[in-house]
Backbone bond lengths (Angstrom), bond angles and torsions (degrees), N, CA, C in turn:
res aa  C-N    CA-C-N  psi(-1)  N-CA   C-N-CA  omega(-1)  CA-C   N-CA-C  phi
1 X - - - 1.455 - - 1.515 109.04 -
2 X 1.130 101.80 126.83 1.843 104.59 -176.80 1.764 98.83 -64.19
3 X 1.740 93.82 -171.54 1.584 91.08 -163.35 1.710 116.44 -105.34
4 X 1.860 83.49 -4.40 1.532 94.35 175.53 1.613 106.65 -99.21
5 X 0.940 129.14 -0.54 1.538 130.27 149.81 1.246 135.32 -84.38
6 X 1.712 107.28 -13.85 1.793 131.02 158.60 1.694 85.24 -68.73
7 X 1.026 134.23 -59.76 1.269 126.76 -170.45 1.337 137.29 -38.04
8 X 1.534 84.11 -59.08 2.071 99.07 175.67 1.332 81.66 -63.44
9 X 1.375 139.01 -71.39 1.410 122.64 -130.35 1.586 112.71 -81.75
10 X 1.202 122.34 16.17 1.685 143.18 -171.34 1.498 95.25 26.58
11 X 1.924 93.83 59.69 2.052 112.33 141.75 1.176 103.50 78.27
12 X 1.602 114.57 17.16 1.346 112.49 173.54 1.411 100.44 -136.09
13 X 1.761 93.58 150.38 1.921 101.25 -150.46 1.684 81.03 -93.45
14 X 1.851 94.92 148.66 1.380 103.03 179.85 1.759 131.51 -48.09
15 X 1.244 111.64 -35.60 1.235 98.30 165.53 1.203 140.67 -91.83
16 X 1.725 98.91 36.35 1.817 111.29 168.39 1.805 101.60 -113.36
17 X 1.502 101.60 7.28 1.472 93.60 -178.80 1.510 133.16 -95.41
18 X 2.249 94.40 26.53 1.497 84.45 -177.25 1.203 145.94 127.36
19 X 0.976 168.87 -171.30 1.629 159.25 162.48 1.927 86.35 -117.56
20 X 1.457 93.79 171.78 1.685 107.15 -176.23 1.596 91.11 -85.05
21 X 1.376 105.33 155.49 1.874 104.80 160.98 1.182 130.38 -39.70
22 X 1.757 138.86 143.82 1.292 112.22 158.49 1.448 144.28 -30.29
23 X 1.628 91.92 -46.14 1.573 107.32 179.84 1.781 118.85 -42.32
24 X 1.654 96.55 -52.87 1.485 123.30 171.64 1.730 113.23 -43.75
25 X 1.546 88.63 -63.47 1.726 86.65 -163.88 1.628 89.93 -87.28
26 X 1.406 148.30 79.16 0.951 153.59 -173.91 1.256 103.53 -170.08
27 X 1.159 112.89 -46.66 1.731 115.50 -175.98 1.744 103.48 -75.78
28 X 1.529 103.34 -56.18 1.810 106.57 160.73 1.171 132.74 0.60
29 X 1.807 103.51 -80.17 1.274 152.17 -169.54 1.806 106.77 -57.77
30 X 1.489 92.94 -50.20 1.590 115.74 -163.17 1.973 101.18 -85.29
31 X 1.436 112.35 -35.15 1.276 107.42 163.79 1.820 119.43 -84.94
32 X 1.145 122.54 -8.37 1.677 129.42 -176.44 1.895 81.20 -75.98
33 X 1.525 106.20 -62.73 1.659 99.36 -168.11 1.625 117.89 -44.87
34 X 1.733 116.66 -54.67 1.306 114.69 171.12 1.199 121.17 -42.64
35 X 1.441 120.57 -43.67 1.356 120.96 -178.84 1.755 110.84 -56.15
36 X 1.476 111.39 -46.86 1.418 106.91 -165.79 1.911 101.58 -71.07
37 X 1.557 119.51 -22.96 0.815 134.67 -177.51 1.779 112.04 -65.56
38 X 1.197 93.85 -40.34 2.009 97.05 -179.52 1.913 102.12 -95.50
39 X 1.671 105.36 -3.73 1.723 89.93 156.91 1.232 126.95 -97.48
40 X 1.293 110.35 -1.52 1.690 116.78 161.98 1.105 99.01 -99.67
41 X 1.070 170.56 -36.18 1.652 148.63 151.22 1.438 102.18 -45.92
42 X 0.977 143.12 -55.77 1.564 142.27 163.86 1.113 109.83 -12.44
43 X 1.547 113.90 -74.21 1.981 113.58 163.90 1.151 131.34 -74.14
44 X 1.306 120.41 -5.39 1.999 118.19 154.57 1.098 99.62 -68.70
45 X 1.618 145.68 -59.90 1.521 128.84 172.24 1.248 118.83 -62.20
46 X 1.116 148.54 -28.60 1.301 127.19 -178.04 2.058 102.43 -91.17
47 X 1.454 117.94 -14.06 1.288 102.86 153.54 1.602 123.11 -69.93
48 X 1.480 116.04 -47.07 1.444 103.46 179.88 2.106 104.42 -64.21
49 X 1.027 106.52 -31.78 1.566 96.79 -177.07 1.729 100.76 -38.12
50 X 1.272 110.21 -81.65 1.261 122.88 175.15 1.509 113.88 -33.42
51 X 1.169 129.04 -36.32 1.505 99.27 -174.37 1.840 110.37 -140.67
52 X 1.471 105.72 38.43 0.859 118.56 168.15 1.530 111.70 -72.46
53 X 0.990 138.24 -0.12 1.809 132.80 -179.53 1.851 81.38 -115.60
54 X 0.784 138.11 -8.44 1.648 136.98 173.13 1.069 117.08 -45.29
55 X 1.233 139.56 20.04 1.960 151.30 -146.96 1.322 101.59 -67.19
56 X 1.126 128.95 -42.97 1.485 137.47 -174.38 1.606 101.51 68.59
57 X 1.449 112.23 49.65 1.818 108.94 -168.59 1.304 129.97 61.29
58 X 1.293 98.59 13.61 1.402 108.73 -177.80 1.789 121.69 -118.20
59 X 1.524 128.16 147.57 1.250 102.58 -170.60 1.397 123.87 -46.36
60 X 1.780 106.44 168.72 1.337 119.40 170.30 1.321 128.62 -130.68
61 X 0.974 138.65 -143.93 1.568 125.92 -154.20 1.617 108.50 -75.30
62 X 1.565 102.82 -52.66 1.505 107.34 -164.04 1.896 92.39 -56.51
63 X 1.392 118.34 -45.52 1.763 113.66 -169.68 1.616 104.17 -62.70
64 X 1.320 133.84 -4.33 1.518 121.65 -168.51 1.269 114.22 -133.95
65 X 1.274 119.49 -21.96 1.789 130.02 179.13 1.575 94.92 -83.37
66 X 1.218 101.77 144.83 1.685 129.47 -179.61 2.162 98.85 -125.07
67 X 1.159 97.83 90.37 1.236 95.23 -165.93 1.442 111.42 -78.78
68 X 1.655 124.10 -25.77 1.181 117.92 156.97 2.060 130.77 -48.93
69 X 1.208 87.54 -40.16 1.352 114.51 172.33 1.551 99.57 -48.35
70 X 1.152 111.78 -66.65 1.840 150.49 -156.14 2.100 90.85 -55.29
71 X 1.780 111.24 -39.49 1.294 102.12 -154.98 1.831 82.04 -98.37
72 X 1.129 106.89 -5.17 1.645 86.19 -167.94 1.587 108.14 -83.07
73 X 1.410 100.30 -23.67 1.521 117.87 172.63 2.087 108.43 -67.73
74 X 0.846 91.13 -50.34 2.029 99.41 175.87 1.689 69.85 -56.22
75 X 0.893 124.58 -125.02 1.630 137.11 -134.52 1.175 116.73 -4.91
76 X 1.956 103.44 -59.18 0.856 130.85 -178.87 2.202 115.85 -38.30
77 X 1.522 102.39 -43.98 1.134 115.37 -178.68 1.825 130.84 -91.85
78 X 1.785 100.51 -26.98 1.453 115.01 152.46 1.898 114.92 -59.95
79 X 1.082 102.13 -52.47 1.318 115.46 177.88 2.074 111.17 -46.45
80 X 1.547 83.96 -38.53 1.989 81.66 -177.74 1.381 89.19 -57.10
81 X 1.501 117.71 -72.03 1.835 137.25 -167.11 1.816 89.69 -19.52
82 X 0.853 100.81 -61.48 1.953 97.53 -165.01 1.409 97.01 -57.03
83 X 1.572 122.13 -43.62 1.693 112.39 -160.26 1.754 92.33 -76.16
84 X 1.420 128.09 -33.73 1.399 113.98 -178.12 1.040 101.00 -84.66
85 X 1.340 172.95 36.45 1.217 155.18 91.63 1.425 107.85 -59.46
86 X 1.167 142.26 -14.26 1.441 124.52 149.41 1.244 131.18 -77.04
87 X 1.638 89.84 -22.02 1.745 101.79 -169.48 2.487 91.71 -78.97
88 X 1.524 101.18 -31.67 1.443 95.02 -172.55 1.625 105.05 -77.54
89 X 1.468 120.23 5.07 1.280 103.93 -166.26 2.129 88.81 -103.51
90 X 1.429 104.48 -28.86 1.472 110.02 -173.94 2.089 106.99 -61.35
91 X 1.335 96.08 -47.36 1.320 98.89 164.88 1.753 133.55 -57.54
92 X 1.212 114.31 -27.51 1.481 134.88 178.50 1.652 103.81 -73.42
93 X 1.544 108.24 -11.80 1.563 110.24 -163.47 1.885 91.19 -122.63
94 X 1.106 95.37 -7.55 1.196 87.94 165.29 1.850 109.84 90.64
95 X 1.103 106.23 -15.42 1.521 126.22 -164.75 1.290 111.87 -69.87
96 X 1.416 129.27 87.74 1.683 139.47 -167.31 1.424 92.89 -65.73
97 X 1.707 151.54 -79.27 0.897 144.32 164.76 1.595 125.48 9.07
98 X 1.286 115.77 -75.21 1.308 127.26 162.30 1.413 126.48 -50.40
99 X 1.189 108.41 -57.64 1.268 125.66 -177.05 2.081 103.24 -39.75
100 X 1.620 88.93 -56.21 1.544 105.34 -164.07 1.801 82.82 -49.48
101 X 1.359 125.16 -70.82 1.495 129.53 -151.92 1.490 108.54 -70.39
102 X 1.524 114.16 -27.42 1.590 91.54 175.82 2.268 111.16 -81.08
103 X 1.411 77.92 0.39 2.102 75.58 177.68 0.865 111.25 -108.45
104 X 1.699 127.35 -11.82 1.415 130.59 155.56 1.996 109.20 -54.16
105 X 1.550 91.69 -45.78 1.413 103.25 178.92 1.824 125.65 -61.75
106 X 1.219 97.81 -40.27 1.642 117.35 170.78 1.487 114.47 -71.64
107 X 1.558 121.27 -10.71 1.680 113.41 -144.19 2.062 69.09 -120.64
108 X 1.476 106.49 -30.75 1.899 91.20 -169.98 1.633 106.86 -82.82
109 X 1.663 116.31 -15.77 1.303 99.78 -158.76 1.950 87.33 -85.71
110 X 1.520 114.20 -23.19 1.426 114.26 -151.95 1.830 108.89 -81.46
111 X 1.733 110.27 -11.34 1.593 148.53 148.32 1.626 95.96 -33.07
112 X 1.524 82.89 -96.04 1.739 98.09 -170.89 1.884 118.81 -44.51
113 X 1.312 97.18 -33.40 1.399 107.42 -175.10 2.062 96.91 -70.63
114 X 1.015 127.04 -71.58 1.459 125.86 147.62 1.298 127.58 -2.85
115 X 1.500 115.82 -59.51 1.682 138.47 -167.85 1.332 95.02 -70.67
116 X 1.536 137.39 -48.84 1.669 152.71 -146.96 1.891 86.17 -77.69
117 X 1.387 101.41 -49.24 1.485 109.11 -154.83 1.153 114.70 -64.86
118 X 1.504 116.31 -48.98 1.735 144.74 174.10 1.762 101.50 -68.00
119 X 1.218 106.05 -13.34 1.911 107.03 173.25 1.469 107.47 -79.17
120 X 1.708 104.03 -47.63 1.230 116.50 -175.05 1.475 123.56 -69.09
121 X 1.488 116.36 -44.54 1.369 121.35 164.70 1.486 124.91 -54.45
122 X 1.540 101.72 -38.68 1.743 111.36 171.11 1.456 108.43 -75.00
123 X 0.993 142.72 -29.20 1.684 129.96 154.16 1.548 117.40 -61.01
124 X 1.453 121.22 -16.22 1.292 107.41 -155.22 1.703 82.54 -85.23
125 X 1.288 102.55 -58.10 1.225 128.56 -153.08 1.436 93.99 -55.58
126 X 1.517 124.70 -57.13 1.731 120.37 164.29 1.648 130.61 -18.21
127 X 1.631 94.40 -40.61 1.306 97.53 -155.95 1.899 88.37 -98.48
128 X 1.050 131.97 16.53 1.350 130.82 -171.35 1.309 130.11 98.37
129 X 1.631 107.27 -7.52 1.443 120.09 -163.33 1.561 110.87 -95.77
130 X 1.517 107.35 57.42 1.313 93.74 171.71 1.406 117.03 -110.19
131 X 1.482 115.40 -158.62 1.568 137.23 -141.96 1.804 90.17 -63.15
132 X 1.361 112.03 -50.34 1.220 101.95 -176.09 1.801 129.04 -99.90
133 X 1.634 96.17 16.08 1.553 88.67 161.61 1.602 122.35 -72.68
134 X 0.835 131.75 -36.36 1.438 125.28 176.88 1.953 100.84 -135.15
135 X 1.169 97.59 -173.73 1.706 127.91 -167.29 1.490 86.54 -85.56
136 X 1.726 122.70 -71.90 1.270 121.65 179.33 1.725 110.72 -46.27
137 X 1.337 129.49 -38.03 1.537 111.34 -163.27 2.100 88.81 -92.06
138 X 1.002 139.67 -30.70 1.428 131.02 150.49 1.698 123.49 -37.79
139 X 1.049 122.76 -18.15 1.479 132.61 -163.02 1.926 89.68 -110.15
140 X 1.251 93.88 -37.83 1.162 101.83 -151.50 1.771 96.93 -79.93
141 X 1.102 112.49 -54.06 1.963 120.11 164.70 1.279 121.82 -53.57
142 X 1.440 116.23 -32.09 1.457 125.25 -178.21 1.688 96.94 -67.39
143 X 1.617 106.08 -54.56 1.735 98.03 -152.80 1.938 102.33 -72.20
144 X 1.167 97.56 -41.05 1.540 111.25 175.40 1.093 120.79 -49.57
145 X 1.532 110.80 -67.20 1.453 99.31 167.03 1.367 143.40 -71.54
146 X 1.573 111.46 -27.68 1.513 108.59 162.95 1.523 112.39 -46.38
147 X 1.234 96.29 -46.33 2.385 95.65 167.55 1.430 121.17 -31.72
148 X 1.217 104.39 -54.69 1.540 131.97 -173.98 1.616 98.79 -78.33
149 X 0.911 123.94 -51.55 1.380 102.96 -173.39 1.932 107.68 -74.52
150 X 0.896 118.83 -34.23 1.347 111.55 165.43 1.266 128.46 -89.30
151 X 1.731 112.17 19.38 1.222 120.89 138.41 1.688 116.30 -77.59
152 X 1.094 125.72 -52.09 1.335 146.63 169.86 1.826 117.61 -37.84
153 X 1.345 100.31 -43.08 1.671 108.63 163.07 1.704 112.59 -82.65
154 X 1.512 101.79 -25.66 1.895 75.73 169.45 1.262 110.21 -90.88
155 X 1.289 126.02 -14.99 1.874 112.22 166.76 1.394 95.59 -53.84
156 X 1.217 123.06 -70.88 1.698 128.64 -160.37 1.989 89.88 -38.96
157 X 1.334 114.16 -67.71 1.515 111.13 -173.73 1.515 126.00 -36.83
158 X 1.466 92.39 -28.89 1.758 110.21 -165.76 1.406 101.85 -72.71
159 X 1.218 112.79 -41.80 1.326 119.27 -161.84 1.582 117.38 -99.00
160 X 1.585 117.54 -3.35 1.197 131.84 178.81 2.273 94.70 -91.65
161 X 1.640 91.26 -40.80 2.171 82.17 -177.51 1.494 85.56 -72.81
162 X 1.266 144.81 -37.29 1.563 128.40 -131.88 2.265 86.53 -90.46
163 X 1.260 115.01 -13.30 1.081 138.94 172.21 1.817 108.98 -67.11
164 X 1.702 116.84 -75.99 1.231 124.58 178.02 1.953 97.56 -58.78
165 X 1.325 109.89 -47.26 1.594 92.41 -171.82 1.916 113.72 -41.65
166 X 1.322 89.93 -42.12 1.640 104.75 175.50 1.541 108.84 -51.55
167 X 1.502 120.19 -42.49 1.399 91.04 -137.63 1.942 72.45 -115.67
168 X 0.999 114.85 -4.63 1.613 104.00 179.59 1.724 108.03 -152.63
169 X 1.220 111.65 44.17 1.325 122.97 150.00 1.600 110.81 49.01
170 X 1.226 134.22 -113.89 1.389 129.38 -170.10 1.532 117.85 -138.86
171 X 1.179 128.03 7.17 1.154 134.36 164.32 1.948 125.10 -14.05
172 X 1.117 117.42 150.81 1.947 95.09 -167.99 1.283 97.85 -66.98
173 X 1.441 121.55 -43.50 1.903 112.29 176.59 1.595 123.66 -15.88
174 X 1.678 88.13 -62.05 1.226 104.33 -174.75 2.130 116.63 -61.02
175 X 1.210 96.74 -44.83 1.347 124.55 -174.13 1.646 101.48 -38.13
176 X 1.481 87.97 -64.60 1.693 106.09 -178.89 1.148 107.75 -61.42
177 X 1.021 122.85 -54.05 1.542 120.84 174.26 1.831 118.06 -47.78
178 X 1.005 131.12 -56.13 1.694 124.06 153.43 1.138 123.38 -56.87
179 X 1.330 119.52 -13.85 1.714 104.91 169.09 1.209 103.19 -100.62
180 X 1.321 126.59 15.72 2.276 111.73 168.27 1.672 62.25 -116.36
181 X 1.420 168.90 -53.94 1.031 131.12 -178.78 1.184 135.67 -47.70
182 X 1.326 125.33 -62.02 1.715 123.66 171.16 1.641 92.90 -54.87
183 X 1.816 158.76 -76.61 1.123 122.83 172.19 0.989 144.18 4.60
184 X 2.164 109.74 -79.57 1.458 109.36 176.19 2.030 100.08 -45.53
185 X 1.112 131.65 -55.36 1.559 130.13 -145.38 1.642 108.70 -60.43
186 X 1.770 103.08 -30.76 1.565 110.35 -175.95 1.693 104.19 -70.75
187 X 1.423 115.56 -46.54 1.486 119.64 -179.16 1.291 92.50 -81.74
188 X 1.411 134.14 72.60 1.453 112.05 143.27 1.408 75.37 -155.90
189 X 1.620 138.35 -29.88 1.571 118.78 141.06 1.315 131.85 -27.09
190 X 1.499 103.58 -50.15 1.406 98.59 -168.76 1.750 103.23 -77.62
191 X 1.429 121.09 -57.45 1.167 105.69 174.47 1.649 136.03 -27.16
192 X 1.759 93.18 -52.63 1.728 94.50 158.02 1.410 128.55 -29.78
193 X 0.970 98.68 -57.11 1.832 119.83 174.91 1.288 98.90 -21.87
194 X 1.562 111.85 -70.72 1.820 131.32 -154.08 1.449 92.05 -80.01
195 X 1.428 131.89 -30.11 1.709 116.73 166.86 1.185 114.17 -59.57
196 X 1.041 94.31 -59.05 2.119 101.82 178.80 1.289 122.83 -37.52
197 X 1.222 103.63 -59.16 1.937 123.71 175.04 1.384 117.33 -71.58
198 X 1.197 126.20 -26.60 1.150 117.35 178.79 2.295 110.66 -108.92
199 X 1.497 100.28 -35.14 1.081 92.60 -176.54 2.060 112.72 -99.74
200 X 1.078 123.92 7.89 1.010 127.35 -165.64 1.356 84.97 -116.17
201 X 1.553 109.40 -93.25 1.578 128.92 -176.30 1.434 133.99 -28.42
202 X 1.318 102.20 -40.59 1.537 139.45 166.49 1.712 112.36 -50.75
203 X 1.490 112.59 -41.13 1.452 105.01 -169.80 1.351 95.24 -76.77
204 X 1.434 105.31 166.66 1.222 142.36 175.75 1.309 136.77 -98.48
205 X 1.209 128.01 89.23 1.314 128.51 -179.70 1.934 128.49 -98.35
């Protein structure tokens, strides 16, 4: 070991210095999962790519998507992204007050965003268009709803920290724990993104 690396490490050789911080191996851990998380969404879009014209004679996108509907729901869910980055900046300050109202704010828009979706599936499905009429409406429930359901676990998440903030204030436990929360909430924005653009935007009328 050279002598300017005895230095940084005040004379102790790097591998007596330790495991990384919680914070560290937490953030790691919490980005390895997203990753495996956006390679199985990876193959719900490139399955519906493929067999989205798969109708089996049955309608297709342009006859069943309500795209006005479709943008009020995006808003609805970009709009959380802004309140949890306010809600992660109120927490960083330590500020319980805020915190409570920007996740009150994140937990109602990510509701409505939910409510739009379960409107939309219950019409589809009404009118005959469900999971197993064709290949395209299977591609089409799988990628969508796996969205939705891991929208549905970060409300449950939101409301389990907005819970510990209550009952144990700000401790780093806690800390770490809302920042792989506001995380999971940004990657399930962005994924939205690639539903929108590819399964909304994408059809053809």
């Amino acid at each position: 070991m050279t002598e300017a690396t005895q230095d940084l490490a005040g004379g102790v050789s790097p591998s007596e210095l330790g495991p990384a911080s919680p914070r560290v191996v937490a953030g790691f851990g919490f980005w390895l999962f997203l990753l495996s998380d956006i390679v199985m969404f990876s193959a719900f879009f490139a399955a519906y790519t493929v067999l989205s014209g798969a109708t089996a004679g049955g309608a297709d996108g342009a006859q069943l998507f309500h795209r006005d509907r479709v943008l009020i729901e995006t808003g609805c869910l970009l709009t959380s992204s802004f309140t949890c980055g306010l809600l992660s900046l109120a927490f960083e300050r330590r500020d319980a007050v805020w915190t409570y109202l920007w996740g009150a704010a994140t937990f109602s828009l990510g509701v409505a965003f939910l409510s739009i979706e379960v409107i939309e599936f219950t019409g589809m499905i009404s009118q005959g268009a469900g999971p197993s009429r064709s290949a395209f409406l299977s591609a089409f429930f799988t990628l969508v709803g796996a969205h939705g359901a891991h929208v549905g676990l970060g409300l449950i998440w939101l409301v389990v920290m907005m819970a510990q903030v209550a009952t144990l204030g700000f401790p780093p436990m806690v800390m770490r724990r809302l920042l792989c929360c506001s995380l999971f909430w940004h990657a399930l924005d962005i994924v939205w993104i690639g539903v929108f653009t590819v399964v909304y935007l994408g059809v053809r009328r």
